[in-house]
C-alpha positions in Angstrom: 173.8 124.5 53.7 171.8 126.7 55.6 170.0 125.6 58.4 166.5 124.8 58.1 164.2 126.0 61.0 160.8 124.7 61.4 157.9 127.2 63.1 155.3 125.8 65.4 152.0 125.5 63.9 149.8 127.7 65.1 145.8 126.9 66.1 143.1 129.4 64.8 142.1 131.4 67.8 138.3 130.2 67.0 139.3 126.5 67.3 141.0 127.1 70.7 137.8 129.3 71.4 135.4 126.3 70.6 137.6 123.3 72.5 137.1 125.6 75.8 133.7 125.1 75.0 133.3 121.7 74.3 134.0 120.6 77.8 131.4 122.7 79.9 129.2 122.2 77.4 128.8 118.3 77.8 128.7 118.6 81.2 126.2 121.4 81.5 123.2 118.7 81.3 124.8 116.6 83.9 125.3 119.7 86.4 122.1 121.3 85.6 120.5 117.6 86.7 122.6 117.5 89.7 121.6 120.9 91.0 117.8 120.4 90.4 117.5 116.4 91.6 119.8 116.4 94.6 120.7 119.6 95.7 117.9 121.3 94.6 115.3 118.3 96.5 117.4 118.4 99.2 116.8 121.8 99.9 113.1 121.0 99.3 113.5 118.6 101.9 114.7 120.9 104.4 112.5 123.3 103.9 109.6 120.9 104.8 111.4 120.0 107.7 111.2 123.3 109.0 107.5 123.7 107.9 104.1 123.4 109.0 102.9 120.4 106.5 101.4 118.1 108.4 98.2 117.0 105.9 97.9 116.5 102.4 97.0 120.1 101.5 100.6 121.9 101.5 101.7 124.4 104.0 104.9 125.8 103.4 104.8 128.0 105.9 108.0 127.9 108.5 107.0 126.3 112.1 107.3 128.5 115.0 110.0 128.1 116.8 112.1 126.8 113.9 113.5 123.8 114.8 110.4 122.4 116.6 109.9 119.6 114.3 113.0 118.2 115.3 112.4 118.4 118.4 109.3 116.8 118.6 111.1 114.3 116.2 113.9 113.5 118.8 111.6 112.8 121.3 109.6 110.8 119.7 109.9 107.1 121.2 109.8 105.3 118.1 112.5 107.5 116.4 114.6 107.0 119.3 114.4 103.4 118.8 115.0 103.4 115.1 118.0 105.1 115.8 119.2 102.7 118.4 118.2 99.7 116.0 120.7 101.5 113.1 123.5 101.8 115.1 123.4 98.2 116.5 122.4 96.9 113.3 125.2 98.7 111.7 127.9 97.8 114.2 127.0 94.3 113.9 126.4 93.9 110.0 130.1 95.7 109.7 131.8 93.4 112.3 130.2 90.2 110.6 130.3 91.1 107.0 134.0 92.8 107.3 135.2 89.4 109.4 133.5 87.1 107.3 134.7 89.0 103.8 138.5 88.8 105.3 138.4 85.7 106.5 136.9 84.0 102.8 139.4 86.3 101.2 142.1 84.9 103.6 141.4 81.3 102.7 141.0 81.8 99.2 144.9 83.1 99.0 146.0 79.7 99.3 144.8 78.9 95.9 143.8 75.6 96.9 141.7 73.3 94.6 138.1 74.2 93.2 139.2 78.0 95.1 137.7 79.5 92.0 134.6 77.8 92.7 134.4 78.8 96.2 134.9 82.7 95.4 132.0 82.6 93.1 129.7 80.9 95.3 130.2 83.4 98.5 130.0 86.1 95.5 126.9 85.3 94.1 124.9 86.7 97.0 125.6 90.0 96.2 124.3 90.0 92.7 120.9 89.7 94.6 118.6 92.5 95.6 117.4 93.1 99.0 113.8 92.6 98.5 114.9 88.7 97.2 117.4 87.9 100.4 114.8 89.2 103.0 112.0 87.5 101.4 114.1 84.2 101.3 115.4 85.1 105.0 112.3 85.7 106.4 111.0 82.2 104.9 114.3 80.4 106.8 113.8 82.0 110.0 110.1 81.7 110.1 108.7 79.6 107.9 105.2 79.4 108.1 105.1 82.8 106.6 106.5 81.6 103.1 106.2 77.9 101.2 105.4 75.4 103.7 106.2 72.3 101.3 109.7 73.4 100.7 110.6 75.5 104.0 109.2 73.4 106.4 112.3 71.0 106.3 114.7 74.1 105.7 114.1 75.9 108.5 116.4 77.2 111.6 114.3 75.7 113.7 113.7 72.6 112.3 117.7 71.8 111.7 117.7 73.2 115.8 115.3 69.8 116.9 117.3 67.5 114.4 120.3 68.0 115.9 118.6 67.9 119.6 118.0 70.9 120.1 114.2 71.2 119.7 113.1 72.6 123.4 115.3 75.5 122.3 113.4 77.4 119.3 114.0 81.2 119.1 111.1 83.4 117.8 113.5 84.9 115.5 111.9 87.4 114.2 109.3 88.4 116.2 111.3 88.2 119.5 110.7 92.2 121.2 113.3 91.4 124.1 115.8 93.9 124.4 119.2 92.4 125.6 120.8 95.0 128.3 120.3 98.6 128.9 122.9 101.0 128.9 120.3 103.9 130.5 121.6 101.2 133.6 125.3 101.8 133.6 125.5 105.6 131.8 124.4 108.8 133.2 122.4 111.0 132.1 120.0 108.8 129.8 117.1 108.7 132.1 115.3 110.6 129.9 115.0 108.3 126.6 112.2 106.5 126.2 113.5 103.7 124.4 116.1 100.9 125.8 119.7 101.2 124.6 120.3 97.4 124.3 120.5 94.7 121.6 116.9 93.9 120.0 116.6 90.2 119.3 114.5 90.6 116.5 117.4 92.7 114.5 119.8 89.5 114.7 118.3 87.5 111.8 118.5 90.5 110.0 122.0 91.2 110.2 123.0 87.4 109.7 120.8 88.0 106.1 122.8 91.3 105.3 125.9 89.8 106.4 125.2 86.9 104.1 124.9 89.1 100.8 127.6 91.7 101.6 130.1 89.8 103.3 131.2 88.6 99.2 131.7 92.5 98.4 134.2 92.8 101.3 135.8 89.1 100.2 136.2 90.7 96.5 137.5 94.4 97.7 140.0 91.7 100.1 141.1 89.7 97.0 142.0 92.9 95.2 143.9 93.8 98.0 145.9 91.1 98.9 146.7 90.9 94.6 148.6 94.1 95.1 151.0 93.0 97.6 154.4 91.4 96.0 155.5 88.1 96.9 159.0 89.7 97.6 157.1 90.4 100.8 156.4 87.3 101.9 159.4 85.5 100.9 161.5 87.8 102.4 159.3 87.0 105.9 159.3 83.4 105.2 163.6 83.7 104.6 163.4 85.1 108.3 161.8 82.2 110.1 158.2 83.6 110.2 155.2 81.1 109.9 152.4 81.6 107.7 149.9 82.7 110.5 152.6 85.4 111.2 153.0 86.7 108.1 149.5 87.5 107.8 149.1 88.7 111.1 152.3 91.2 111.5 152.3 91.9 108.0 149.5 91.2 105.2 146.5 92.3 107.6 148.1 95.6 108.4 148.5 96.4 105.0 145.4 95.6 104.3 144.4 98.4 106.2 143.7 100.6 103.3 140.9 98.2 102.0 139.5 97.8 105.4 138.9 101.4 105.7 137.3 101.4 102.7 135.5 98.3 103.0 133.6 99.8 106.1 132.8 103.4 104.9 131.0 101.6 101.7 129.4 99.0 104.0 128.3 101.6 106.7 126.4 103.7 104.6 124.6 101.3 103.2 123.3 99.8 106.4 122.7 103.4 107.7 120.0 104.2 104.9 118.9 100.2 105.2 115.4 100.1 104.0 114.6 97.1 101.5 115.9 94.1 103.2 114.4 94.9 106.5 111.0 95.7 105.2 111.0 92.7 103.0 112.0 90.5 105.8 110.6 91.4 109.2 109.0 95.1 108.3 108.9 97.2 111.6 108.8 94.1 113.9 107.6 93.5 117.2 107.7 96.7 119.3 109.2 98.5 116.5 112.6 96.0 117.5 113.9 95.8 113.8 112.3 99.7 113.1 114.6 101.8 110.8 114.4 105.5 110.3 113.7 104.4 106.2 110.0 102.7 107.3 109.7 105.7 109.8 109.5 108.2 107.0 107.6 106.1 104.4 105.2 105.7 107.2 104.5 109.3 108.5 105.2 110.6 105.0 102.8 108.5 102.7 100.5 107.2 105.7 100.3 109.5 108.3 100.7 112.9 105.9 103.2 114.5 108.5 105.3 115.7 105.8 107.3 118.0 108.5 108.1 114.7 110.6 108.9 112.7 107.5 111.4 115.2 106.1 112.8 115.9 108.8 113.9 112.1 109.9 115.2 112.2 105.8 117.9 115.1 106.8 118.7 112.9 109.8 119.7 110.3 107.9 121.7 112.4 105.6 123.0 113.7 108.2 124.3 110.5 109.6 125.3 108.9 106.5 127.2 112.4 105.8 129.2 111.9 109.4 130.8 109.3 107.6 131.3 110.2 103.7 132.6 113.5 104.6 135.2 112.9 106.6 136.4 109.8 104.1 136.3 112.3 100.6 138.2 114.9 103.1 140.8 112.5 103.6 141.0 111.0 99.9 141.3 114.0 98.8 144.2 115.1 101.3 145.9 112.5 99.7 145.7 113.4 96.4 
């Protein structure tokens, strides 16, 4: 018999011609959304920065010299302080939430009774919104500012004097102390206007974000540890090591992965913090728990300097860029 042979089908050129369309046409709303509501108001954004619009009548006009706005923005006490209370607040919210979320995650992998429980109570904090935890906050660490019936007797300070400790009753939240001063110990700082130490006041504040967020990092920690065999272990347990070890030398260094991640998620959002400070404490004494997000709702909406308002918005993306950038660089280096 003769051999058969079979010929490939062969697609219409007009088909082929319409599937190459398909594709930029469902995304063509999506970019055309993207360019106008982000990248097109950021450029918006910038260009007010660099403008003269400092009432409610518009003036687009560009300031003379430039970048004058940001200069009078950089030397502008308060702004210097907000920036000092985001980096401390940040550096503390990531140390507490990232140690808290590794250490629940930690004693969770020893799947010991009611565990299950246990995970869904320190994750339930995080299906709460900001406004809710600083409103709930700012009733435990100062209660006469929310319901007296109920948080008289739930108070920090209270629980302080049951337990004997009553002569010693913080002003939580409206504490302005600074602790330290670096302008003391690092040249070259005599000029700022603001003191580069530890605000009192911001405290309560990162114990309340700390308290939400530190269930994220737990969960991102439990996925983590679920992807590392127990070959691993067994193996290090066959060679003598004790369980402290084996998470030490060899579960938190591969962990490393999720802790990197863990902290660029967790750092940007306390870099753009907003909600949860205002609900809770709002500016605070001395500006102590002042953010850049209440500076430019302030001067923007308040005091109509636009320029001054726009310009502390590209800070902020600026700094929340120094640490997205670099992270998408790398991921995609990976790839």
């Amino acid at each position: 018999m003769a051999a058969q042979t079979t010929e490939p089908l062969q697609t219409p050129k007009g088909s082929r011609f319409g599937d190459r369309l398909i594709a930029p046409v469902l995304l063509a709303p999506s970019v055309i959304a993207l360019l106008i509501f982000v990248y097109g108001f950021i450029g918006t954004t910038v260009w007010i920065s660099l403008s003269n619009w400092r009432s409610a009548s518009p003036d687009w006009s560009l300031a003379d010299p430039l970048f004058s706005v940001y200069d009078r923005l950089f030397n502008t006490p308060r702004f210097q302080t907000d920036l000092r209370n985001t980096i401390i607040f940040t550096v503390l919210f990531l140390v507490v939430a990232v140690g808290a979320g590794l250490l629940f995650a930690l004693l969770l992998d020893q799947k010991f009774p009611g565990s299950v429980l246990f995970r869904n109570i320190f994750l339930f904090p995080y299906a709460l919104s900001f406004i809710v935890t600083g409103v709930a906050w700012r009733w435990i660490f100062n209660p006469e500012t929310g319901i007296n019936i109920l948080f008289d007797t739930l108070g920090i300070n209270w629980l302080l004097a049951q337990i004997g400790l009553g002569p010693f009753q913080p002003r939580w939240l409206t504490n302005p102390e600074v602790a330290g001063d670096l302008r003391t110990v690092i040249p070259g700082l005599d000029g700022l206007f603001t003191q580069l130490g530890v605000p009192l006041a911001m405290l309560p504040v990162v114990i309340a974000a700390a308290w939400q967020l530190s269930g994220f990092a737990m969960a991102m920690y439990l996925a983590g540890l679920s992807t590392i065999s127990g070959d691993i272990r067994e193996a290090a347990q066959l060679d003598g090591a004790s369980g402290w070890q084996i998470y030490r030398q060899i579960i938190i260094p591969l962990l490393k992965p999720v802790t990197i991640s863990t902290m660029i998620i967790l750092g940007h959002v306390s870099l753009k913090i907003f909600d949860l400070i205002f609900a809770m404490s709002g500016s605070g004494p001395g500006f102590a728990t002042d953010v850049p997000g209440i500076f430019i709702i302030e001067q923007t909406f308040r005091a109509n300097r636009y320029d001054l308002g726009a310009a502390a918005a590209i800070v902020m993306l600026m700094l929340v860029a120094l640490i997205i950038v670099p992270y998408l660089i790398r991921s995609m280096r990976d790839l």
